[in-house]
Residue, then its C-alpha position, 0 to 999 in steps of 0.5 A: x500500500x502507497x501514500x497517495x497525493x493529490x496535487x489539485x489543478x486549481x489555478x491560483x491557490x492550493x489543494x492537496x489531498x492525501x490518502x495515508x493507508x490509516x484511513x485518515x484523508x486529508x485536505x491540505x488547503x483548497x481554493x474554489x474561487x471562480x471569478x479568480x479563475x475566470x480572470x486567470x484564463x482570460x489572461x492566459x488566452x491573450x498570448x493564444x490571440x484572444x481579446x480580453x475587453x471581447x471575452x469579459x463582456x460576453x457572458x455566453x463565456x461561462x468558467x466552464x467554456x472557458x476553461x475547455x476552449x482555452x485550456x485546449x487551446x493551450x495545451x492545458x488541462x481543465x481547472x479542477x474544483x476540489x469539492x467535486x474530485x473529493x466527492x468524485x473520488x472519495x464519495x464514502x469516505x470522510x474528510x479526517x482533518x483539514x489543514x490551512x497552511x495559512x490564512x490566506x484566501x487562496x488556500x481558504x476558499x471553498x471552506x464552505x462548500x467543503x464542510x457542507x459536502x464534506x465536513x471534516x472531522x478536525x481544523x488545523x490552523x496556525x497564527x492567530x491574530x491575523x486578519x484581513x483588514x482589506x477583504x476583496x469581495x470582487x474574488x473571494x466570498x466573505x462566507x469562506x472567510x468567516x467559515x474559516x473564523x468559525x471553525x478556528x474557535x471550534x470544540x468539535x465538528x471540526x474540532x480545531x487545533x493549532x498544532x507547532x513545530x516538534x509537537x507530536x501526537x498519535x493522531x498525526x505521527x500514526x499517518x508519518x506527518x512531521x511539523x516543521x513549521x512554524x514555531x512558536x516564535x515565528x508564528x509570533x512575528x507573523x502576527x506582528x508583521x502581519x505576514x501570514x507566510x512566516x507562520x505558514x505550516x510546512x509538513x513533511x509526510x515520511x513513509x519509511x524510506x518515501x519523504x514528501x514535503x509540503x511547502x505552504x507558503x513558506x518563505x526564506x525567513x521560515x526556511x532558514x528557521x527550519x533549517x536552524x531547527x532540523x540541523x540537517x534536512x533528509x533526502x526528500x522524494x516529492x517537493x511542493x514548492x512553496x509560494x506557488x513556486x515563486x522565488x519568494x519561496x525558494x530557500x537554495x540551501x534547503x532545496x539543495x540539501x533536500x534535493x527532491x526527486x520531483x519538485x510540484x509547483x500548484x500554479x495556474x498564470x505562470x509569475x514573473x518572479x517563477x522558480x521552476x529553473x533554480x528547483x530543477x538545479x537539484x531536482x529530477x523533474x519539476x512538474x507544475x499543475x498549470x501544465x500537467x493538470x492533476x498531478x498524483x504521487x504515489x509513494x512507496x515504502x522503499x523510497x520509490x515512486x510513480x507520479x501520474x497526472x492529466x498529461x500523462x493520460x493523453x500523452x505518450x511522451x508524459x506517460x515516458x517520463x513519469x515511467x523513467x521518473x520511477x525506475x530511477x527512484x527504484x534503482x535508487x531504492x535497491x541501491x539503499x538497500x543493506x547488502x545481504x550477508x554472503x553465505x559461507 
Protein backbone atom coordinates (compact mmCIF):
# COMPACT_ATOMS: atom_id res chain seq x y z
CA UNK A 1 0.00 0.00 0.00
CA UNK A 2 1.42 3.76 -1.14
CA UNK A 3 0.60 7.20 0.23
CA UNK A 4 -1.04 8.82 -2.36
CA UNK A 5 -1.08 12.55 -3.08
CA UNK A 6 -3.11 14.64 -4.92
CA UNK A 7 -1.51 17.51 -6.33
CA UNK A 8 -5.05 19.60 -7.44
CA UNK A 9 -5.03 21.89 -10.75
CA UNK A 10 -6.60 24.92 -9.17
CA UNK A 11 -5.39 27.75 -10.66
CA UNK A 12 -4.24 30.30 -8.43
CA UNK A 13 -4.02 28.52 -4.94
CA UNK A 14 -3.67 25.12 -3.10
CA UNK A 15 -5.22 21.94 -2.58
CA UNK A 16 -3.52 18.53 -1.87
CA UNK A 17 -5.03 15.70 -0.75
CA UNK A 18 -3.55 12.81 0.99
CA UNK A 19 -4.53 9.20 1.10
CA UNK A 20 -2.39 7.63 4.20
CA UNK A 21 -3.01 3.76 4.39
CA UNK A 22 -4.73 4.77 8.18
CA UNK A 23 -7.63 5.87 6.57
CA UNK A 24 -7.12 9.19 7.61
CA UNK A 25 -7.86 11.53 4.41
CA UNK A 26 -6.61 14.68 4.24
CA UNK A 27 -7.15 18.08 2.87
CA UNK A 28 -4.16 20.31 2.90
CA UNK A 29 -5.73 23.71 1.57
CA UNK A 30 -8.30 24.27 -1.01
CA UNK A 31 -9.21 27.39 -3.37
CA UNK A 32 -12.67 27.22 -5.27
CA UNK A 33 -12.58 30.91 -6.35
CA UNK A 34 -14.26 31.01 -9.75
CA UNK A 35 -14.42 34.65 -10.75
CA UNK A 36 -10.37 34.47 -9.84
CA UNK A 37 -10.05 31.63 -12.20
CA UNK A 38 -12.14 33.15 -14.76
CA UNK A 39 -9.64 36.26 -14.96
CA UNK A 40 -6.61 33.52 -14.68
CA UNK A 41 -7.70 32.10 -18.12
CA UNK A 42 -8.53 35.43 -19.81
CA UNK A 43 -5.21 36.26 -19.02
CA UNK A 44 -3.67 33.15 -20.47
CA UNK A 45 -5.78 33.20 -23.98
CA UNK A 46 -4.40 36.68 -24.82
CA UNK A 47 -0.97 35.36 -25.55
CA UNK A 48 -3.34 32.39 -27.88
CA UNK A 49 -4.80 35.76 -29.94
CA UNK A 50 -7.76 36.03 -27.86
CA UNK A 51 -9.35 39.93 -26.98
CA UNK A 52 -9.82 40.04 -23.37
CA UNK A 53 -12.20 43.53 -23.29
CA UNK A 54 -14.36 40.90 -26.00
CA UNK A 55 -14.03 38.00 -23.73
CA UNK A 56 -15.12 39.90 -20.15
CA UNK A 57 -18.28 41.30 -21.97
CA UNK A 58 -19.93 38.09 -23.48
CA UNK A 59 -21.47 36.39 -20.71
CA UNK A 60 -22.22 33.49 -23.13
CA UNK A 61 -18.26 32.81 -21.88
CA UNK A 62 -19.02 30.83 -18.68
CA UNK A 63 -15.91 29.38 -16.19
CA UNK A 64 -16.54 26.08 -17.80
CA UNK A 65 -16.49 27.26 -21.69
CA UNK A 66 -13.60 28.98 -20.76
CA UNK A 67 -11.94 26.74 -19.49
CA UNK A 68 -12.39 23.98 -22.14
CA UNK A 69 -11.93 26.17 -25.13
CA UNK A 70 -8.59 27.78 -23.58
CA UNK A 71 -7.37 25.21 -21.69
CA UNK A 72 -7.42 23.13 -25.07
CA UNK A 73 -6.13 25.85 -26.99
CA UNK A 74 -3.09 25.81 -24.99
CA UNK A 75 -2.27 22.68 -24.04
CA UNK A 76 -3.52 22.93 -20.52
CA UNK A 77 -5.67 20.96 -18.93
CA UNK A 78 -9.44 21.60 -17.18
CA UNK A 79 -9.46 23.51 -13.58
CA UNK A 80 -10.40 21.00 -11.02
CA UNK A 81 -12.95 22.29 -8.28
CA UNK A 82 -11.61 20.02 -5.13
CA UNK A 83 -15.23 19.59 -3.54
CA UNK A 84 -16.09 17.97 -6.83
CA UNK A 85 -12.87 15.49 -7.21
CA UNK A 86 -13.12 14.75 -3.26
CA UNK A 87 -16.89 13.58 -3.84
CA UNK A 88 -15.95 12.36 -7.08
CA UNK A 89 -13.16 10.23 -5.67
CA UNK A 90 -13.84 9.77 -2.21
CA UNK A 91 -17.73 9.61 -2.03
CA UNK A 92 -17.77 7.05 1.13
CA UNK A 93 -15.08 8.30 2.79
CA UNK A 94 -14.88 11.16 5.28
CA UNK A 95 -12.53 14.05 5.46
CA UNK A 96 -10.42 13.42 8.86
CA UNK A 97 -8.82 16.52 9.06
CA UNK A 98 -8.41 19.58 7.00
CA UNK A 99 -5.08 21.61 7.24
CA UNK A 100 -4.87 25.82 6.32
CA UNK A 101 -1.16 26.40 5.90
CA UNK A 102 -2.08 29.95 6.34
CA UNK A 103 -4.82 32.47 6.35
CA UNK A 104 -4.91 33.38 3.18
CA UNK A 105 -7.68 33.21 0.80
CA UNK A 106 -6.41 31.46 -1.91
CA UNK A 107 -5.85 28.46 0.42
CA UNK A 108 -9.41 29.08 2.01
CA UNK A 109 -11.87 29.49 -0.36
CA UNK A 110 -14.38 26.85 -0.90
CA UNK A 111 -14.20 26.17 3.03
CA UNK A 112 -17.81 26.47 2.99
CA UNK A 113 -18.68 24.30 0.35
CA UNK A 114 -16.41 21.68 1.60
CA UNK A 115 -17.76 21.47 5.04
CA UNK A 116 -21.08 21.43 3.75
CA UNK A 117 -20.03 18.01 1.33
CA UNK A 118 -17.70 17.35 3.34
CA UNK A 119 -17.16 18.22 6.91
CA UNK A 120 -14.19 17.17 8.43
CA UNK A 121 -13.63 15.81 11.33
CA UNK A 122 -10.50 18.35 12.77
CA UNK A 123 -9.05 22.05 11.50
CA UNK A 124 -5.67 22.69 11.89
CA UNK A 125 -4.78 26.49 11.80
CA UNK A 126 -1.87 28.40 12.51
CA UNK A 127 -1.13 32.27 13.51
CA UNK A 128 -3.90 33.50 15.46
CA UNK A 129 -4.44 37.13 15.49
CA UNK A 130 -4.29 37.53 11.71
CA UNK A 131 -6.62 39.01 9.72
CA UNK A 132 -8.00 40.68 6.83
CA UNK A 133 -8.22 44.29 7.03
CA UNK A 134 -8.77 44.92 3.10
CA UNK A 135 -11.18 41.75 2.10
CA UNK A 136 -11.57 41.77 -1.72
CA UNK A 137 -15.35 40.73 -2.28
CA UNK A 138 -14.96 41.01 -6.11
CA UNK A 139 -12.67 37.33 -5.96
CA UNK A 140 -13.43 35.93 -2.94
CA UNK A 141 -16.64 35.16 -0.80
CA UNK A 142 -16.94 36.59 2.76
CA UNK A 143 -18.61 33.31 3.90
CA UNK A 144 -15.46 31.29 3.46
CA UNK A 145 -13.51 33.72 5.35
CA UNK A 146 -15.69 33.59 8.04
CA UNK A 147 -16.26 29.91 7.83
CA UNK A 148 -12.86 29.69 8.28
CA UNK A 149 -13.18 32.12 11.88
CA UNK A 150 -15.66 29.97 12.85
CA UNK A 151 -14.03 26.55 12.58
CA UNK A 152 -10.53 28.19 14.26
CA UNK A 153 -12.82 28.54 17.92
CA UNK A 154 -14.48 25.47 17.11
CA UNK A 155 -14.84 22.49 20.19
CA UNK A 156 -15.92 19.73 17.75
CA UNK A 157 -17.29 19.31 14.10
CA UNK A 158 -14.43 20.34 13.29
CA UNK A 159 -12.81 20.36 16.08
CA UNK A 160 -9.94 22.59 15.86
CA UNK A 161 -6.37 22.57 16.83
CA UNK A 162 -3.21 24.59 16.05
CA UNK A 163 -0.56 22.15 16.27
CA UNK A 164 3.74 23.67 16.24
CA UNK A 165 6.68 22.69 15.07
CA UNK A 166 8.11 19.40 17.20
CA UNK A 167 4.82 18.77 18.80
CA UNK A 168 3.85 15.21 18.42
CA UNK A 169 0.55 13.49 18.76
CA UNK A 170 -0.66 9.88 17.99
CA UNK A 171 -3.17 11.10 15.55
CA UNK A 172 -0.63 12.72 13.08
CA UNK A 173 2.52 10.59 13.91
CA UNK A 174 0.22 7.42 13.41
CA UNK A 175 -0.01 8.99 9.41
CA UNK A 176 4.25 9.81 9.24
CA UNK A 177 3.48 13.71 9.41
CA UNK A 178 6.18 15.55 10.81
CA UNK A 179 5.60 19.57 11.73
CA UNK A 180 8.37 21.50 10.54
CA UNK A 181 6.67 24.90 10.77
CA UNK A 182 6.24 27.19 12.44
CA UNK A 183 7.18 27.68 15.61
CA UNK A 184 6.30 29.43 18.18
CA UNK A 185 8.43 32.19 17.59
CA UNK A 186 7.75 32.71 14.09
CA UNK A 187 4.04 32.25 14.44
CA UNK A 188 4.72 35.30 16.89
CA UNK A 189 6.29 37.68 14.48
CA UNK A 190 3.53 36.55 11.54
CA UNK A 191 1.50 38.29 13.61
CA UNK A 192 3.45 41.49 14.34
CA UNK A 193 4.17 41.85 10.94
CA UNK A 194 1.10 40.84 9.54
CA UNK A 195 2.72 38.49 7.11
CA UNK A 196 0.74 35.19 7.30
CA UNK A 197 3.87 33.24 5.26
CA UNK A 198 6.08 33.35 8.39
CA UNK A 199 3.63 31.06 10.12
CA UNK A 200 2.87 29.12 7.06
CA UNK A 201 2.66 25.17 8.12
CA UNK A 202 5.19 23.12 6.41
CA UNK A 203 4.78 19.26 6.73
CA UNK A 204 6.81 16.64 5.71
CA UNK A 205 4.96 13.11 5.36
CA UNK A 206 7.57 10.30 5.75
CA UNK A 207 6.56 6.76 4.81
CA UNK A 208 9.59 4.94 5.90
CA UNK A 209 12.37 5.49 3.22
CA UNK A 210 9.50 7.60 0.87
CA UNK A 211 9.85 11.55 2.13
CA UNK A 212 7.27 14.12 0.88
CA UNK A 213 7.20 17.86 1.81
CA UNK A 214 4.57 20.25 1.62
CA UNK A 215 5.95 23.87 1.25
CA UNK A 216 2.68 26.02 2.13
CA UNK A 217 3.50 29.41 1.61
CA UNK A 218 6.77 29.24 3.47
CA UNK A 219 9.27 31.93 2.64
CA UNK A 220 13.11 32.27 3.32
CA UNK A 221 12.97 33.50 6.97
CA UNK A 222 10.67 30.11 7.62
CA UNK A 223 13.01 28.28 5.74
CA UNK A 224 16.05 29.49 7.43
CA UNK A 225 14.50 28.51 10.84
CA UNK A 226 13.64 25.05 9.85
CA UNK A 227 16.91 24.93 8.97
CA UNK A 228 18.27 26.08 12.45
CA UNK A 229 15.77 23.65 13.69
CA UNK A 230 16.14 20.41 12.00
CA UNK A 231 20.21 20.98 11.60
CA UNK A 232 20.08 18.56 8.53
CA UNK A 233 17.46 18.14 6.23
CA UNK A 234 16.81 14.40 4.69
CA UNK A 235 16.60 13.25 1.20
CA UNK A 236 13.09 14.46 0.20
CA UNK A 237 11.17 12.28 -2.83
CA UNK A 238 8.35 14.89 -3.71
CA UNK A 239 8.52 18.66 -3.03
CA UNK A 240 5.68 21.15 -3.38
CA UNK A 241 7.34 24.17 -3.85
CA UNK A 242 6.50 26.81 -1.53
CA UNK A 243 4.97 30.05 -2.79
CA UNK A 244 3.34 28.79 -5.97
CA UNK A 245 6.94 28.24 -6.84
CA UNK A 246 7.69 31.75 -6.76
CA UNK A 247 11.19 32.94 -5.75
CA UNK A 248 9.89 34.28 -2.71
CA UNK A 249 9.54 30.66 -1.82
CA UNK A 250 12.69 29.44 -2.63
CA UNK A 251 15.26 28.99 0.00
CA UNK A 252 18.84 27.35 -2.22
CA UNK A 253 20.35 25.85 0.70
CA UNK A 254 17.17 23.60 1.68
CA UNK A 255 16.12 22.87 -1.52
CA UNK A 256 19.87 21.71 -2.10
CA UNK A 257 20.00 19.73 0.93
CA UNK A 258 16.67 18.25 0.45
CA UNK A 259 17.35 17.82 -3.41
CA UNK A 260 13.55 16.30 -4.15
CA UNK A 261 13.43 13.81 -6.88
CA UNK A 262 10.42 15.56 -8.12
CA UNK A 263 9.52 19.30 -7.07
CA UNK A 264 5.29 20.04 -7.91
CA UNK A 265 4.72 23.70 -8.49
CA UNK A 266 0.34 24.42 -7.66
CA UNK A 267 0.30 27.31 -10.20
CA UNK A 268 -2.11 28.49 -12.66
CA UNK A 269 -0.62 32.02 -14.51
CA UNK A 270 2.83 31.31 -14.57
CA UNK A 271 4.53 34.73 -12.11
CA UNK A 272 7.03 36.84 -13.40
CA UNK A 273 9.41 36.03 -10.47
CA UNK A 274 8.70 31.89 -11.12
CA UNK A 275 11.27 29.40 -9.95
CA UNK A 276 10.82 26.33 -11.63
CA UNK A 277 14.78 26.79 -13.40
CA UNK A 278 16.68 27.16 -9.70
CA UNK A 279 14.34 23.97 -8.45
CA UNK A 280 15.30 21.92 -11.45
CA UNK A 281 19.26 22.70 -10.33
CA UNK A 282 18.55 19.97 -7.82
CA UNK A 283 15.55 18.10 -8.90
CA UNK A 284 14.99 15.12 -11.33
CA UNK A 285 11.86 16.67 -12.93
CA UNK A 286 9.97 19.79 -11.75
CA UNK A 287 6.25 19.44 -12.97
CA UNK A 288 3.59 22.41 -12.39
CA UNK A 289 -0.48 21.98 -12.13
CA UNK A 290 -0.78 24.61 -14.94
CA UNK A 291 0.84 22.24 -17.50
CA UNK A 292 0.19 18.80 -16.07
CA UNK A 293 -3.29 19.26 -14.73
CA UNK A 294 -3.99 17.00 -11.86
CA UNK A 295 -0.67 15.60 -10.84
CA UNK A 296 -0.81 12.12 -8.22
CA UNK A 297 2.43 10.84 -6.48
CA UNK A 298 2.44 7.63 -5.26
CA UNK A 299 4.62 6.86 -2.70
CA UNK A 300 6.05 3.57 -1.83
CA UNK A 301 7.98 2.49 1.29
CA UNK A 302 11.15 1.60 -0.15
CA UNK A 303 11.67 5.18 -1.27
CA UNK A 304 10.46 5.00 -4.58
CA UNK A 305 7.70 6.39 -6.60
CA UNK A 306 5.23 6.93 -9.64
CA UNK A 307 3.60 10.29 -10.44
CA UNK A 308 0.73 10.37 -12.93
CA UNK A 309 -1.01 13.18 -13.83
CA UNK A 310 -3.83 14.54 -16.87
CA UNK A 311 -0.85 14.87 -19.16
CA UNK A 312 0.35 11.69 -18.63
CA UNK A 313 -3.20 10.10 -19.71
CA UNK A 314 -3.42 11.70 -23.11
CA UNK A 315 0.48 11.82 -23.86
CA UNK A 316 2.75 9.03 -24.56
CA UNK A 317 5.82 11.20 -24.05
CA UNK A 318 4.40 12.34 -20.40
CA UNK A 319 3.33 8.82 -19.66
CA UNK A 320 7.64 8.10 -20.75
CA UNK A 321 8.99 10.20 -18.30
CA UNK A 322 6.82 9.53 -15.41
CA UNK A 323 7.74 5.60 -16.06
CA UNK A 324 11.69 6.77 -16.05
CA UNK A 325 10.96 9.01 -13.18
CA UNK A 326 10.06 5.87 -11.13
CA UNK A 327 12.60 3.32 -12.45
CA UNK A 328 15.24 5.97 -11.41
CA UNK A 329 13.59 6.16 -7.71
CA UNK A 330 13.70 2.03 -7.84
CA UNK A 331 17.38 1.93 -8.64
CA UNK A 332 17.83 4.41 -6.16
CA UNK A 333 15.53 2.42 -3.71
CA UNK A 334 17.77 -1.07 -4.30
CA UNK A 335 20.85 0.63 -4.10
CA UNK A 336 19.62 1.75 -0.39
CA UNK A 337 19.08 -1.39 0.50
CA UNK A 338 21.98 -3.15 3.19
CA UNK A 339 23.64 -5.97 1.32
CA UNK A 340 22.85 -9.30 2.24
CA UNK A 341 25.35 -11.05 4.27
CA UNK A 342 27.42 -13.71 1.87
CA UNK A 343 26.83 -17.32 2.71
CA UNK A 344 29.63 -19.50 3.52
Amino acid sequence: MAVKIHFLNVGHGDCTIVEFPSGNLTVVDINVCPELLAEELISMAIPLGFDSSSLRSRPEWSLDLLTARFKEAAGLHALTNPVDYLVANFPEQSVFRFIATHPHMDHLSGLTDLIRCKPPLNMWHVADGITIDDFDTSLYRLEDWEAYQNAITSPSSPKAISPNSGQLNHFWQQDGIEIWSPSLSLEKQAVEEGNANLASYVLCIRYDNALAVLGGDADEAAWEDIAQSLGDFPKVTVLKASHHGRKTGYHQPSVKAMSPDLTVVSVGKKPPNDASQLYAQYSEAVWSTRWHGNIVVALNRDGSYYPTSDRTQHEESAAKEARLLFVKSYIKALLRRPALPRSR
